[in-house]
N, C-alpha and C positions, 0 to 999 in steps of 0.2 A: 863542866863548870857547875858548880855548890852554890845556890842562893842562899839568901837570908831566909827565906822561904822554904827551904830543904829539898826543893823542886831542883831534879838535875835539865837542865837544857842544854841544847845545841849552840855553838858559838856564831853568833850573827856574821854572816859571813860581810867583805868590805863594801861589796854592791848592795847588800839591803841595807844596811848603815847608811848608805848615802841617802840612797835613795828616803829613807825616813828621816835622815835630816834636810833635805831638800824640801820633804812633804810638811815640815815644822814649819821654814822655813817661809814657805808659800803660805803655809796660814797666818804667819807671825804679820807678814806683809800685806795680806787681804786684809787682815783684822784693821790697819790701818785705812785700807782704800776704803773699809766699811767707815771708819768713823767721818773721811771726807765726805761722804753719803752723805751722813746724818746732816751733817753740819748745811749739806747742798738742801736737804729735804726740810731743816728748818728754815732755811730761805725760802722754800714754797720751789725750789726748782727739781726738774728729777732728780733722783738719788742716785746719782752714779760719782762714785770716786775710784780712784787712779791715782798709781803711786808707781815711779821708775825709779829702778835701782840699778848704779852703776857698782860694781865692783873693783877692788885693784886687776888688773890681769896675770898677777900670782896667784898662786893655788892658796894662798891663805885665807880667803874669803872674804879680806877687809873691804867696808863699804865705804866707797868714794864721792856717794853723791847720791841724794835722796831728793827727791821733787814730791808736790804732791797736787795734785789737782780735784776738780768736780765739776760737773758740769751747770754752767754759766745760765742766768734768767732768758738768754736768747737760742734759739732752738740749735743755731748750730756750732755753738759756745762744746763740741763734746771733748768730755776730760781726756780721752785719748787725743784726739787735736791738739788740745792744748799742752797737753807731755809733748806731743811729737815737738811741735815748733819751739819749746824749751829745750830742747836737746842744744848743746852748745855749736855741733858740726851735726852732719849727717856721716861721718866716717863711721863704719861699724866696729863697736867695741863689741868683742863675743860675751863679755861681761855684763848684758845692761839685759834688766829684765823687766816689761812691762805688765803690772798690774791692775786687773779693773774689776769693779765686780759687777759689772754685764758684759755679757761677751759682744765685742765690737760688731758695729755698722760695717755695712760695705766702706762709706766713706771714710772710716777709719781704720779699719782694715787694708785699705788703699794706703793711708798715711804710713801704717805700719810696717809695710812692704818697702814702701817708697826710703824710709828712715833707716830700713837695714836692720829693724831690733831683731835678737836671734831669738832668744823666748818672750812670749806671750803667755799670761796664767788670770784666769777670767773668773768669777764667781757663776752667776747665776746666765742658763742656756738664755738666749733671745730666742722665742718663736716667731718673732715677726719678721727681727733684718738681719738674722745669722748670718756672719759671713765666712766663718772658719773654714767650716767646712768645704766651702768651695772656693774661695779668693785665694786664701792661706794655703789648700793644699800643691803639695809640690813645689813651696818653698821653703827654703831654708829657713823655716823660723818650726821652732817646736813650742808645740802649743799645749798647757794643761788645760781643762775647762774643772767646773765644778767644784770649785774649793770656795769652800764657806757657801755654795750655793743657797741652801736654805733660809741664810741669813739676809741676803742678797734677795732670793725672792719676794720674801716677806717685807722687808725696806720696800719695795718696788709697790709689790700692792695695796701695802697699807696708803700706798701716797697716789696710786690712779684710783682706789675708791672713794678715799677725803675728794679727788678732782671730779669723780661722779658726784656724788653727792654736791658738790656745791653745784653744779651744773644742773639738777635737780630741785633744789631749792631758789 
């Protein structure tokens, strides 16, 4: 193939095509759970948003159902929680893809086992209550991590040092 460019390339074969609009895809939808962030961090709460996306179950990719959540002034108010129990049933659609941008708690990672979602796609690692790694493995759910992570970090710390600081002063 001939660019406009005059650069001859290789024809992307069908599996990296997907796969790069998949990886679009996941950003498209993070960039959202980032703005519930915002919105939870100007309420003075952590910045964690969360965004579930159901699909048609044809291969057409149309979207059938958008939620969006953040995590609530009370500590166990988490946006994952709160997607979970917005789910209309707990029947598993293979279509429904949960977004967040911290990677889930044990306790929501539990919810997310329990709710049957089959992807999971996270922003920024947790150091502290990781649970992907060990809760999630060896179930049927496929998990991205780190998409938009750096945007996701920076949310995060910019809003536990305003909370040093006021604790400080």
């Amino acid at each position: 193939m001939l660019y406009a460019s005059g650069i001859r390339r290789r024809p992307v074969s069908t599996a990296t095509a997907a796969a790069a609009a998949t990886a679009d895809t996941d950003m498209a939808w993070m960039r959202l759970a980032l703005q519930h962030a915002r919105q939870a961090d100007a309420e003075d709460c952590v910045p964690v948003g969360c965004v579930l996306v159901q699909t048609a179950d044809s291969d057409d990719g149309r979207v059938t159902r958008v939620d969006c959540f953040r995590n609530g002034p009370r500590h166990f108010e988490h946006a994952e929680l709160l997607a979970v129990m917005a789910l209309p049933s707990f029947v598993r659609n293979p279509c429904t893809v949960l977004y967040v941008s911290l990677e889930p708690c044990v306790m929501c990672a539990g919810a997310i086992v329990l709710a049957r979602i089959p992807r999971l796609v996270y922003g920024a690692q947790s150091p502290l209550s990781s649970a992907t790694s060990t809760l999630l493995a060896g179930k049927p759910i496929a998990v991205t991590g780190g998409v938009l992570a750096h945007e996701s970090s920076a949310l995060l710390s910019s809003f536990f040092k305003r909370q040093r600081l006021r604790t400080i002063a």
